[in-house]
Backbone and ligand atoms as CSV (ligand in chain L), in Angstrom:
chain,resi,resn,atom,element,x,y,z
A,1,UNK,N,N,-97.064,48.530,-83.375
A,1,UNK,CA,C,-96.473,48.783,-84.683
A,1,UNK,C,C,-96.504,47.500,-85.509
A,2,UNK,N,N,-96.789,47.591,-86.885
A,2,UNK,CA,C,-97.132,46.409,-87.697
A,2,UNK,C,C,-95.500,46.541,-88.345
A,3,UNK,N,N,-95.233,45.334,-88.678
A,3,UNK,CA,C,-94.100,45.144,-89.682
A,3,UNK,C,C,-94.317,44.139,-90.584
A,4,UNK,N,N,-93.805,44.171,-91.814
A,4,UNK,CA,C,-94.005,43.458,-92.830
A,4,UNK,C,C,-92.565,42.521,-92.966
A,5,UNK,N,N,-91.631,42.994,-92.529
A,5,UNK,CA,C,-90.055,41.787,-92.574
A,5,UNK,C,C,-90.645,40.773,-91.509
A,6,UNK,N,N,-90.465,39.511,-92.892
A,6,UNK,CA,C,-90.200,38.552,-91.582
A,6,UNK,C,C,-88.913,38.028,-91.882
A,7,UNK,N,N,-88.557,37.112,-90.908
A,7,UNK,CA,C,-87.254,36.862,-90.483
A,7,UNK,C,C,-85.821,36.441,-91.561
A,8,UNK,N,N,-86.822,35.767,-92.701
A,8,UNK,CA,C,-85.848,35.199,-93.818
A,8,UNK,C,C,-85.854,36.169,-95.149
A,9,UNK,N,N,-86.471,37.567,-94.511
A,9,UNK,CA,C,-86.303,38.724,-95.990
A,9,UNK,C,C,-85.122,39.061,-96.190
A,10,UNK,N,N,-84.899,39.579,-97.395
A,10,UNK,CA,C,-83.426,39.558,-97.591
A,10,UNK,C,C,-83.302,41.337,-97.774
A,11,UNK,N,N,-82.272,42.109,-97.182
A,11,UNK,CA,C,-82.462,43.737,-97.054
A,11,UNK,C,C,-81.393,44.154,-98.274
A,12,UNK,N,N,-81.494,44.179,-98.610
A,12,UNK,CA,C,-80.378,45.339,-99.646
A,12,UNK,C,C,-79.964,46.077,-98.749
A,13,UNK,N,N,-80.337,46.961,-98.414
A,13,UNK,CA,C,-80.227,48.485,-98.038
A,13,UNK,C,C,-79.279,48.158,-96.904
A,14,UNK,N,N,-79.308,47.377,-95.906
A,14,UNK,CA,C,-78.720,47.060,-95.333
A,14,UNK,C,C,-77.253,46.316,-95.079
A,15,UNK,N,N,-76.278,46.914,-94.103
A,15,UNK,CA,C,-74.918,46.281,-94.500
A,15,UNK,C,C,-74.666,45.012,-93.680
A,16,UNK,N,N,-75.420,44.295,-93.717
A,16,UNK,CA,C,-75.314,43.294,-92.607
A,16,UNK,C,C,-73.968,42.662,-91.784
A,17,UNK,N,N,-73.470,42.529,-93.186
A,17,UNK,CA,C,-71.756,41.879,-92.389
A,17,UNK,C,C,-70.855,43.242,-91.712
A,18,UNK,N,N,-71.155,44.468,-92.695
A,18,UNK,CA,C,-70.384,45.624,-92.002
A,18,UNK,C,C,-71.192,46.031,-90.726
A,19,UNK,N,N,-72.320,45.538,-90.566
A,19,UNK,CA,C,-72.772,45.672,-88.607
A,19,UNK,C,C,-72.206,45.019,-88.093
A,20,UNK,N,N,-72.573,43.225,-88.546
A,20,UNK,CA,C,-71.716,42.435,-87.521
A,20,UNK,C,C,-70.424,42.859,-87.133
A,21,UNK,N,N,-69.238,43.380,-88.155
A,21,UNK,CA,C,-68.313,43.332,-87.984
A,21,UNK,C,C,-67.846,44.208,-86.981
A,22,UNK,N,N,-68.765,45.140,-87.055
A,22,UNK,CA,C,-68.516,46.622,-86.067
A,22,UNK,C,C,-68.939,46.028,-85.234
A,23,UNK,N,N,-69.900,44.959,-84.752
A,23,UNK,CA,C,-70.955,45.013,-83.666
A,23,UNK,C,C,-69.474,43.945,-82.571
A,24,UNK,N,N,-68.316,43.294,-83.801
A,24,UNK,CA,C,-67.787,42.376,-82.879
A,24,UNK,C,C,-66.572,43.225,-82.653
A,25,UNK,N,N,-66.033,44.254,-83.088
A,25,UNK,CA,C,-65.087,45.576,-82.840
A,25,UNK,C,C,-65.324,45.827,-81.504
A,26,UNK,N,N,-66.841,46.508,-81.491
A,26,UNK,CA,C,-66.997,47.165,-80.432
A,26,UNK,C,C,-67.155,46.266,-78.705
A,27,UNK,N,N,-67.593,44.584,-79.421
A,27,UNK,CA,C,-67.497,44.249,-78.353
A,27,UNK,C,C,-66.363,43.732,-77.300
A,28,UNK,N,N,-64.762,44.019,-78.258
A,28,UNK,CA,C,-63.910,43.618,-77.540
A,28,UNK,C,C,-63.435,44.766,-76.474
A,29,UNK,N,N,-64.442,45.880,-76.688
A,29,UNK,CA,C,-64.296,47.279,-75.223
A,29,UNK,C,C,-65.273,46.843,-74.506
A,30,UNK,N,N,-66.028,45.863,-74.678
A,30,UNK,CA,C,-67.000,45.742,-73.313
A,30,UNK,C,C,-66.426,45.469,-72.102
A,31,UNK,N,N,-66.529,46.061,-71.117
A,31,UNK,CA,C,-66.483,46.367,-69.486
A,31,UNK,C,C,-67.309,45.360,-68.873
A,32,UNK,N,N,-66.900,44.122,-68.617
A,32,UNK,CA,C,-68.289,43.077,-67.795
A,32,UNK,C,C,-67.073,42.318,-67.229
A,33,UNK,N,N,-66.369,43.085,-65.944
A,33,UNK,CA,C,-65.861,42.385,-64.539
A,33,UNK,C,C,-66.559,41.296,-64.158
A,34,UNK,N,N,-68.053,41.784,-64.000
A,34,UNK,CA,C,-68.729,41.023,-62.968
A,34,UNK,C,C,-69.235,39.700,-63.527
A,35,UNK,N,N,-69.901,39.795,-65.032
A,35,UNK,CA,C,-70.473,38.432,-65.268
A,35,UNK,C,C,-70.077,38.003,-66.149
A,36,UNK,N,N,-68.852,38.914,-66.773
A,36,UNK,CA,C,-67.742,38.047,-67.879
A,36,UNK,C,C,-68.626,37.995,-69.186
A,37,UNK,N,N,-69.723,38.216,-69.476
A,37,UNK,CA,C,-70.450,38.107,-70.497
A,37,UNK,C,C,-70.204,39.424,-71.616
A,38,UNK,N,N,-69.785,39.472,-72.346
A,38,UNK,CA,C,-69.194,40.596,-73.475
A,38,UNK,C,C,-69.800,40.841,-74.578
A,39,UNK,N,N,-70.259,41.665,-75.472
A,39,UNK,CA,C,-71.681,41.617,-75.772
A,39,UNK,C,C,-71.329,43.578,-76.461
A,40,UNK,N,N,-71.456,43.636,-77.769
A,40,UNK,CA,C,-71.415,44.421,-78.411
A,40,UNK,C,C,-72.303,44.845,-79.785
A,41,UNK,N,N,-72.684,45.840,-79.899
A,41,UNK,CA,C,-74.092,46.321,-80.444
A,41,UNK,C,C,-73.491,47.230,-81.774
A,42,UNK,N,N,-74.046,47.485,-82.905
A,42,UNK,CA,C,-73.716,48.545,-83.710
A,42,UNK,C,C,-75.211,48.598,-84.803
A,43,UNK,N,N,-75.692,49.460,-84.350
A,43,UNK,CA,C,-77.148,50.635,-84.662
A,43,UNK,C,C,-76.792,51.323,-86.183
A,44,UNK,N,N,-77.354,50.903,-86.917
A,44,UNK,CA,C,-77.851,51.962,-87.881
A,44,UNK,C,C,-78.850,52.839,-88.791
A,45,UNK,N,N,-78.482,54.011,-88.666
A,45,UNK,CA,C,-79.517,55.157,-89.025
A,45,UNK,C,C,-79.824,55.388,-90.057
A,46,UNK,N,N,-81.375,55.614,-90.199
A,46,UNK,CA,C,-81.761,55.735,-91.445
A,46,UNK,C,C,-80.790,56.438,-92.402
A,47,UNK,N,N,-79.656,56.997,-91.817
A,47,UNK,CA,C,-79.101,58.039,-92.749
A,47,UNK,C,C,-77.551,57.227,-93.401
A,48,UNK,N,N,-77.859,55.757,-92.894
A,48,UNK,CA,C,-76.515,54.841,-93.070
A,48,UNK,C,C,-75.541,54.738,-92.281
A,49,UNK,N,N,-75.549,55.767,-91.104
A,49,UNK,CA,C,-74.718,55.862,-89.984
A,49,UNK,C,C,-74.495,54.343,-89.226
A,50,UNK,N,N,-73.283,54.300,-88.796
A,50,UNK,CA,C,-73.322,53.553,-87.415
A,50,UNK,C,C,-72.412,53.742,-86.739
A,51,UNK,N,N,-73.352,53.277,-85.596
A,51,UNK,CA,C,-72.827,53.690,-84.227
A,51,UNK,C,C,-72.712,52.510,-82.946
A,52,UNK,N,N,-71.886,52.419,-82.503
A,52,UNK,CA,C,-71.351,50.932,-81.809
A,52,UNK,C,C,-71.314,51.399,-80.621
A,53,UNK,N,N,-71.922,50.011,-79.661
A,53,UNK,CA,C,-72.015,50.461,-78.293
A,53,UNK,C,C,-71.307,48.783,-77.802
A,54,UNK,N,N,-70.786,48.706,-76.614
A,54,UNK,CA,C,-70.599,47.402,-75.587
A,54,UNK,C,C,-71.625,47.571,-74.282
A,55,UNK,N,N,-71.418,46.855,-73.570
A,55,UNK,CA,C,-71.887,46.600,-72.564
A,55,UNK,C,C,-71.069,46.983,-70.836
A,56,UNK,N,N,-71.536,47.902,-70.280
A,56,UNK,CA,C,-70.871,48.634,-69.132
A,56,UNK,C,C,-71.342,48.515,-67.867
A,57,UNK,N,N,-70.335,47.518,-67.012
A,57,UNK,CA,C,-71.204,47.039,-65.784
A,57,UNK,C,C,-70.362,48.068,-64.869
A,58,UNK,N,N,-70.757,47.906,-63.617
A,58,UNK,CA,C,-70.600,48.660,-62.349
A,58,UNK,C,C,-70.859,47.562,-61.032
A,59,UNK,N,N,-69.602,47.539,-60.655
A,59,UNK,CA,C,-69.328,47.629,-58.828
A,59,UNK,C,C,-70.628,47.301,-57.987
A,60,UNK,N,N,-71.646,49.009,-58.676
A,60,UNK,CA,C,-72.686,48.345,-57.604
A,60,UNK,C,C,-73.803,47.781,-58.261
A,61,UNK,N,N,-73.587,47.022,-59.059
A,61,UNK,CA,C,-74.341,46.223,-60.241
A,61,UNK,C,C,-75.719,46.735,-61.446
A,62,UNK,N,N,-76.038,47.361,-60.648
A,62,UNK,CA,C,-78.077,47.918,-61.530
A,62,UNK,C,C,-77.388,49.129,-62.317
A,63,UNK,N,N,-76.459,49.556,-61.711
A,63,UNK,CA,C,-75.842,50.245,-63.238
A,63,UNK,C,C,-75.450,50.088,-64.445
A,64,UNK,N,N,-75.512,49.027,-64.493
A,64,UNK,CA,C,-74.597,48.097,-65.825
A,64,UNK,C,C,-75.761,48.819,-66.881
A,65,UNK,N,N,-74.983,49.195,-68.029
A,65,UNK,CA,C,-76.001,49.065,-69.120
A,65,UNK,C,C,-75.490,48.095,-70.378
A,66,UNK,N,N,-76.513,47.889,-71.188
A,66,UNK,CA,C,-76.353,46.749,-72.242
A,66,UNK,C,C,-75.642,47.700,-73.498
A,67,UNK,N,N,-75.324,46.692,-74.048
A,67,UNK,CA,C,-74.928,46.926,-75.420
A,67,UNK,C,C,-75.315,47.948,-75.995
A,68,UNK,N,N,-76.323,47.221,-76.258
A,68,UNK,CA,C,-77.403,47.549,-77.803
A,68,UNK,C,C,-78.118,49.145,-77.010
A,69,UNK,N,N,-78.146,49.413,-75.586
A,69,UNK,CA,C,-78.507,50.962,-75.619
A,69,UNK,C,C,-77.313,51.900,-75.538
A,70,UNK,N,N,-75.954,51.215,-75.011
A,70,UNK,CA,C,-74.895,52.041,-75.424
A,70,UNK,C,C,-74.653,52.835,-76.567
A,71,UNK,N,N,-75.163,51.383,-77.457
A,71,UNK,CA,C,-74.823,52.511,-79.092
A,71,UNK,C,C,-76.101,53.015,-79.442
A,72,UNK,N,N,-77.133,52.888,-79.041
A,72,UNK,CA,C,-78.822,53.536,-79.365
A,72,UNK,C,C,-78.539,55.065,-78.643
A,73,UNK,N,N,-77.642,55.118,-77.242
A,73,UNK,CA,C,-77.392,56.411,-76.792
A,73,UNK,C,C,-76.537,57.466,-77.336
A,74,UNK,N,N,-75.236,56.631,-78.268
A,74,UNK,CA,C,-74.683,57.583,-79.126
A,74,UNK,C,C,-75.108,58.011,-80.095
A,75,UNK,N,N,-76.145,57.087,-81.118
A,75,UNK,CA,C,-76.709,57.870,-82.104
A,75,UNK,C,C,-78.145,58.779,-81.705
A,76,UNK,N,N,-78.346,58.994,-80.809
A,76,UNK,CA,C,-79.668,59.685,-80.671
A,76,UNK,C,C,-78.556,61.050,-79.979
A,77,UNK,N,N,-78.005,60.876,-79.269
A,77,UNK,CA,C,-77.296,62.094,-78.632
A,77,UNK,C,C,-76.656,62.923,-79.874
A,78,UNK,N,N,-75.981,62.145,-80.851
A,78,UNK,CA,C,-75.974,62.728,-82.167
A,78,UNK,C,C,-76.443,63.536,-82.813
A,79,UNK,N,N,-77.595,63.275,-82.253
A,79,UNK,CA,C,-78.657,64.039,-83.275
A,79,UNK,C,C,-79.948,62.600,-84.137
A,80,UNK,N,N,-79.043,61.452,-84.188
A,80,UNK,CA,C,-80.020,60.511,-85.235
A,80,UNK,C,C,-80.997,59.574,-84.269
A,81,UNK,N,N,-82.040,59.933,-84.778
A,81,UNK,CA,C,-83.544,59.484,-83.875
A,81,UNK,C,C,-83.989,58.210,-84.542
A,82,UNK,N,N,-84.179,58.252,-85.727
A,82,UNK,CA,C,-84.458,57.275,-86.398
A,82,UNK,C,C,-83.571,56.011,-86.854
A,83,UNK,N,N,-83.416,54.675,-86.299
A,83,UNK,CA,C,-82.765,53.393,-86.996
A,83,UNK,C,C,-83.917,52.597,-87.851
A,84,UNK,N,N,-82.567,52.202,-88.386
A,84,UNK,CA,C,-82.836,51.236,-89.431
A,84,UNK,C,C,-83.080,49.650,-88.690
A,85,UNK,N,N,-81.520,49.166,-88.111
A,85,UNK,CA,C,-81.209,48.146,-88.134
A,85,UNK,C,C,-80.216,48.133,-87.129
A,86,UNK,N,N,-79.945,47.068,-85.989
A,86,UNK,CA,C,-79.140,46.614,-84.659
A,86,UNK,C,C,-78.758,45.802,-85.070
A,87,UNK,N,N,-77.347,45.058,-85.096
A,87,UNK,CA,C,-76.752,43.746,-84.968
A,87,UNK,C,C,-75.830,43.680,-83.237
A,88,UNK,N,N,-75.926,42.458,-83.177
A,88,UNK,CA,C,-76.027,42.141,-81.695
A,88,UNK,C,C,-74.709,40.888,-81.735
A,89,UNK,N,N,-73.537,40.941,-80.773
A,89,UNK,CA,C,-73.002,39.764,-80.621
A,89,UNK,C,C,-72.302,39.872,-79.114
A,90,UNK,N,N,-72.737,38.628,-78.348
A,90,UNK,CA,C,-72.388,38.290,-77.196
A,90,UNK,C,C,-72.017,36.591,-76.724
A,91,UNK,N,N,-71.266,37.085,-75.932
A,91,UNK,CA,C,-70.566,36.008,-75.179
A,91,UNK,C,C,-69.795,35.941,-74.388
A,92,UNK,N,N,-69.517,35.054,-73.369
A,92,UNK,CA,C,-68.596,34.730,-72.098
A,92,UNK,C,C,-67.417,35.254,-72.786
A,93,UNK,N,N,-66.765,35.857,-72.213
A,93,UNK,CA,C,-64.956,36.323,-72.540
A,93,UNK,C,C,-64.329,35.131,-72.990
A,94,UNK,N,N,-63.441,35.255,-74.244
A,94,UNK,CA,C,-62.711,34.504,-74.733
A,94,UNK,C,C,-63.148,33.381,-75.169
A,95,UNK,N,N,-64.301,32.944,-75.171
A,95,UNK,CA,C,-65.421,31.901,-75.980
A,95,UNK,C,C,-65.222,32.584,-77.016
A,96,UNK,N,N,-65.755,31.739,-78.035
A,96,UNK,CA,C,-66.016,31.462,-79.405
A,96,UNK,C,C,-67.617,31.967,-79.424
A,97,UNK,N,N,-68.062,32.883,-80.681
A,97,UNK,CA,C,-69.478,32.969,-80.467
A,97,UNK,C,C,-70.338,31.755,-80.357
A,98,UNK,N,N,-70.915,31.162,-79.581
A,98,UNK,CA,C,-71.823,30.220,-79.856
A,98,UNK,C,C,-73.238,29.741,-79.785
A,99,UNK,N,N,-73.704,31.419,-79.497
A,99,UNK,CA,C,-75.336,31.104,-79.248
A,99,UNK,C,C,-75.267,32.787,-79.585
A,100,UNK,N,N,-76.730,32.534,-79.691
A,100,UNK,CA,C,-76.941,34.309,-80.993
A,100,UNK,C,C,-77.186,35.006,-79.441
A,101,UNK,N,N,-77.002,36.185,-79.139
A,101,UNK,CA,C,-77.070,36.858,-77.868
A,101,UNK,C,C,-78.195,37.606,-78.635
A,102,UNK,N,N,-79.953,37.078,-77.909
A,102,UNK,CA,C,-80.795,38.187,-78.219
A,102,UNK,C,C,-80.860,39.461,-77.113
A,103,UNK,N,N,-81.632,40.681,-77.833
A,103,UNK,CA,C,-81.704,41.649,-76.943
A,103,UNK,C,C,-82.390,41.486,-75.621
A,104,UNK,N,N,-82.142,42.079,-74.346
A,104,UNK,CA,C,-82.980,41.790,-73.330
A,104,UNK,C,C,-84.020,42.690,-73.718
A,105,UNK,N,N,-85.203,42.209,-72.782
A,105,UNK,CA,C,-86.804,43.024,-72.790
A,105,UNK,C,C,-86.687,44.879,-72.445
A,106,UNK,N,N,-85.517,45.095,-72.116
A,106,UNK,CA,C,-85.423,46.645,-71.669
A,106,UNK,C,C,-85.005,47.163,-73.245
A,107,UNK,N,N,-83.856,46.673,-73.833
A,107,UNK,CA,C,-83.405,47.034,-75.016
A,107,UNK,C,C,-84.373,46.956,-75.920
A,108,UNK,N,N,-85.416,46.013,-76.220
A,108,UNK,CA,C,-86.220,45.523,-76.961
A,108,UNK,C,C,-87.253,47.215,-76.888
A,109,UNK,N,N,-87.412,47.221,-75.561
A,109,UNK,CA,C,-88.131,48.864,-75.655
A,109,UNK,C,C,-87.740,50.037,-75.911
A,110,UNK,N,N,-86.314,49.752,-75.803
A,110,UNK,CA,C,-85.989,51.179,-76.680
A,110,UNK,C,C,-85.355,50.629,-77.554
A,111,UNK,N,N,-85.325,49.944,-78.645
A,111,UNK,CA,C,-85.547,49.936,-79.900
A,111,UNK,C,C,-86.987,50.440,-80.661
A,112,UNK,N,N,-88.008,50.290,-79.313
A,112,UNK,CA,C,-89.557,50.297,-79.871
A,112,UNK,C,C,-89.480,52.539,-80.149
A,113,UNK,N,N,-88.808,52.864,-79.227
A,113,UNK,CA,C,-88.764,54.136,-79.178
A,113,UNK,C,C,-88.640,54.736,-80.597
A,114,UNK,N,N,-87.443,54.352,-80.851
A,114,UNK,CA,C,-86.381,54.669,-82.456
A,114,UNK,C,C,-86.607,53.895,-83.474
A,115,UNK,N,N,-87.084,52.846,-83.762
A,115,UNK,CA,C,-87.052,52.036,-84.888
A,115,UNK,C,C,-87.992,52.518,-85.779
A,116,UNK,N,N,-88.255,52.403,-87.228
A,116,UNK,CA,C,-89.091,52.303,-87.797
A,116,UNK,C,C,-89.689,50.954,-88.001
A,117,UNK,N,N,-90.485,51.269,-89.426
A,117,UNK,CA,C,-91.080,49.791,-89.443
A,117,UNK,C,C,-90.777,48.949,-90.189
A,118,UNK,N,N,-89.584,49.254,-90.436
A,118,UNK,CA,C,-88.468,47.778,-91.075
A,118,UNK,C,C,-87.557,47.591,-90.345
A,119,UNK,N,N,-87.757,48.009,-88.592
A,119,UNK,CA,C,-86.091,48.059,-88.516
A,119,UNK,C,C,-85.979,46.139,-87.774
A,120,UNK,N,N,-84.896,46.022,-88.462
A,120,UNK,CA,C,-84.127,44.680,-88.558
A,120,UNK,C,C,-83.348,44.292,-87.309
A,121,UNK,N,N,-83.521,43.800,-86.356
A,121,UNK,CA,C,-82.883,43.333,-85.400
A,121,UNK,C,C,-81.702,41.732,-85.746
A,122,UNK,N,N,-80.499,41.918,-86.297
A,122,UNK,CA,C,-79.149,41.145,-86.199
A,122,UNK,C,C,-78.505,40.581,-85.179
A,123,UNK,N,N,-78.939,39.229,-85.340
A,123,UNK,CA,C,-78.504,38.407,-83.631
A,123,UNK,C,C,-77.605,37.168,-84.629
A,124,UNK,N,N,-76.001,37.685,-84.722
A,124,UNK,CA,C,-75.067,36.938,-85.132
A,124,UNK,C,C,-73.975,35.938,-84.292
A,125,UNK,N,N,-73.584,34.779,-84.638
A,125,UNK,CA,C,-72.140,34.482,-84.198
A,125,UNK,C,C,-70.845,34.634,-85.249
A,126,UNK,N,N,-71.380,34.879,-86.119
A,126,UNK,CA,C,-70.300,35.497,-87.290
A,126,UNK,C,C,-70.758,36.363,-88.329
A,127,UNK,N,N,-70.047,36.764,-89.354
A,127,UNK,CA,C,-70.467,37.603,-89.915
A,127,UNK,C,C,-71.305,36.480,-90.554
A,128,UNK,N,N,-71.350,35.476,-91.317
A,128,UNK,CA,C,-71.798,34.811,-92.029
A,128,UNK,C,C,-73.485,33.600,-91.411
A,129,UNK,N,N,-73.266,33.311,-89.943
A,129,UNK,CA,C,-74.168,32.643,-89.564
A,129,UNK,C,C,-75.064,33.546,-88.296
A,130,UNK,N,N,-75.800,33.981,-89.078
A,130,UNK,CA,C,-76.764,35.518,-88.362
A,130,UNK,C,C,-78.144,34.451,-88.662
A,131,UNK,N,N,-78.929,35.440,-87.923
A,131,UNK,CA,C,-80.243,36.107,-88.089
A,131,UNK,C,C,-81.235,37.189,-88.035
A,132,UNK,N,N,-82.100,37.144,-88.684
A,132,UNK,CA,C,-82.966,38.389,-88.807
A,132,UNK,C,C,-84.357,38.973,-88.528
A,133,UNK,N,N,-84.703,39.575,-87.183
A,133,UNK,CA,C,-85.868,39.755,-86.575
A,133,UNK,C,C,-86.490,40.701,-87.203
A,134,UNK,N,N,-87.688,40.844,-87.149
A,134,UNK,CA,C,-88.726,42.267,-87.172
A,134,UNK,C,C,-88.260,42.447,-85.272
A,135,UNK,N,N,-88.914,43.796,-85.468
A,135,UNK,CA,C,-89.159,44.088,-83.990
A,135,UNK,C,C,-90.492,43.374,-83.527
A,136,UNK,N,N,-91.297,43.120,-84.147
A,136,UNK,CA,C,-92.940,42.955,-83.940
A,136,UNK,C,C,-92.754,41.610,-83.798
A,137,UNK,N,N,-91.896,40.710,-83.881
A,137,UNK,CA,C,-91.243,39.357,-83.591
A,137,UNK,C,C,-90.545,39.015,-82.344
A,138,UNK,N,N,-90.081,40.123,-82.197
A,138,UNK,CA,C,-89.098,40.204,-80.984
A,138,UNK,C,C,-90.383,40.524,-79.746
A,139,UNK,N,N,-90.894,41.980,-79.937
A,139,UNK,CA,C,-92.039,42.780,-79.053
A,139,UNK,C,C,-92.989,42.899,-79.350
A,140,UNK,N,N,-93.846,41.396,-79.679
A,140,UNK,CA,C,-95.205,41.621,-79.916
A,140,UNK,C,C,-96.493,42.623,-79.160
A,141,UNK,N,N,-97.629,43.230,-79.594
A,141,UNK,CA,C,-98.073,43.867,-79.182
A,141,UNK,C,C,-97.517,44.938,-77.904
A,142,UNK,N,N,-96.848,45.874,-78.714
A,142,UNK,CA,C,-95.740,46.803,-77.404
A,142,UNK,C,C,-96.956,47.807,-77.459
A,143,UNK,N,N,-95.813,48.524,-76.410
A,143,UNK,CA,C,-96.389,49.835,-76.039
A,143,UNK,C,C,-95.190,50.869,-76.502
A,144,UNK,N,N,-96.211,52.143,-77.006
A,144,UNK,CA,C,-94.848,53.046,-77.679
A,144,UNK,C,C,-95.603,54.223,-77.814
A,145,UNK,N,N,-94.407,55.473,-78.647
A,145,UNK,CA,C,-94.776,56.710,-78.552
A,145,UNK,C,C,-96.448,57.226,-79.094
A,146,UNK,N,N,-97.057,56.141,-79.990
A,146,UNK,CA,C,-98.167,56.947,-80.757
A,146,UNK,C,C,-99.521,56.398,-79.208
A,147,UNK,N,N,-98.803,55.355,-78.248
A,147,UNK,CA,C,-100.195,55.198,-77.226
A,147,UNK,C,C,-100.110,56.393,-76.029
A,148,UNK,N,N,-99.512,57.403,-76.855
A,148,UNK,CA,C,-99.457,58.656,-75.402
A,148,UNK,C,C,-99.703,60.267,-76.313
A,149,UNK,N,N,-100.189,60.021,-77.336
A,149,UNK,CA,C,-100.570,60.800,-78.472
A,149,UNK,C,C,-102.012,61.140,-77.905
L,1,THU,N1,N,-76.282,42.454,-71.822
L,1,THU,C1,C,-76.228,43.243,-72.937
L,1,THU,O1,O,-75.270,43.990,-73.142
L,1,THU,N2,N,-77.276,43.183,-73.806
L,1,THU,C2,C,-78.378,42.419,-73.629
L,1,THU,O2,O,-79.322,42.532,-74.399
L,1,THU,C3,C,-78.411,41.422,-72.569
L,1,THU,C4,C,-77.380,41.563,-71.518
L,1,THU,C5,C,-75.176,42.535,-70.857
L,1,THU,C6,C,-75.555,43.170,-69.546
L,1,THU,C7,C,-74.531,42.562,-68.606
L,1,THU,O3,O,-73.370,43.363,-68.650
L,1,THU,C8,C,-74.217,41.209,-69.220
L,1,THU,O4,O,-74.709,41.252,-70.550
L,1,THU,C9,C,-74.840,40.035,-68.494
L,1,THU,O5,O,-76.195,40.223,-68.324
């Protein structure tokens, strides 16, 4: 998939601080016993929706899922297939944000699933000191739905 955003475009359309803000809401329900790392996601749909996910570990560990597909699983179960735009914020419990929490390589592929071709990947420590990916920045040359067409 080609994209034309690069990293310093500026989106209108997009609510950037009202993701972050949800994205740091949702991450004070993240569930991470095991590696203390807390880490909250909020997805939005072409239709302006959003939808906020944390991060949910498990006991017997390979269950854990991330953030950013927590809330990719509520808006597609929804009904909404298509995003716009992910903002992302993680960190050790009770730290201060201090390093942008990018998506891991699993999330990165299912964003490739749902995204279009502006969608904006948001890797913040505040509402104010963010940044702004293409996917095609993040997952160069992927693999996706049109190579099984
Ligand atoms: N984690 C996320 O939620 N998103 C990512 O993109 C990277 C990692 C979570 C999974 C696990 O609960 C914790 O962070 C440490 O890996």
């Amino acid at each position: 998939m080609e994209s034309k955003l690069k990293s310093a475009d500026f989106l209108p359309d997009i609510p950037v601080k009202e993701l972050i803000r949800s994205a740091m809401e949702a991450r004070k329900k993240a569930y991470a016993p095991y590696s203390g790392y807390m880490v909250g996601a909020a997805v939005l749909t072409n239709e302006l929706r959003i939808y906020t996910g944390c991060n949910i570990e498990n006991a017997s560990y390979t269950p854990a899922i991330c953030a950013e597909r927590t809330a990719i699983a509520k808006a597609v179960s929804e009904g909404w297939r298509k995003l716009k735009a992910i903002a992302v914020v993680g960190g050790k419990k009770g730290d201060v944000l201090s390093q942008y929490a990018f998506p891991c390589g699993v999330c990165r592929q299912v964003f490739r699933e749902f995204a279009d071709e502006q969608f904006a990947v948001i890797v913040a420590k505040s509402e104010s000191d963010y940044k702004i990916f293409s996917l095609s920045e993040l997952l160069p040359e992927s693999f996706g739905p049109e190579n099984l067409k």
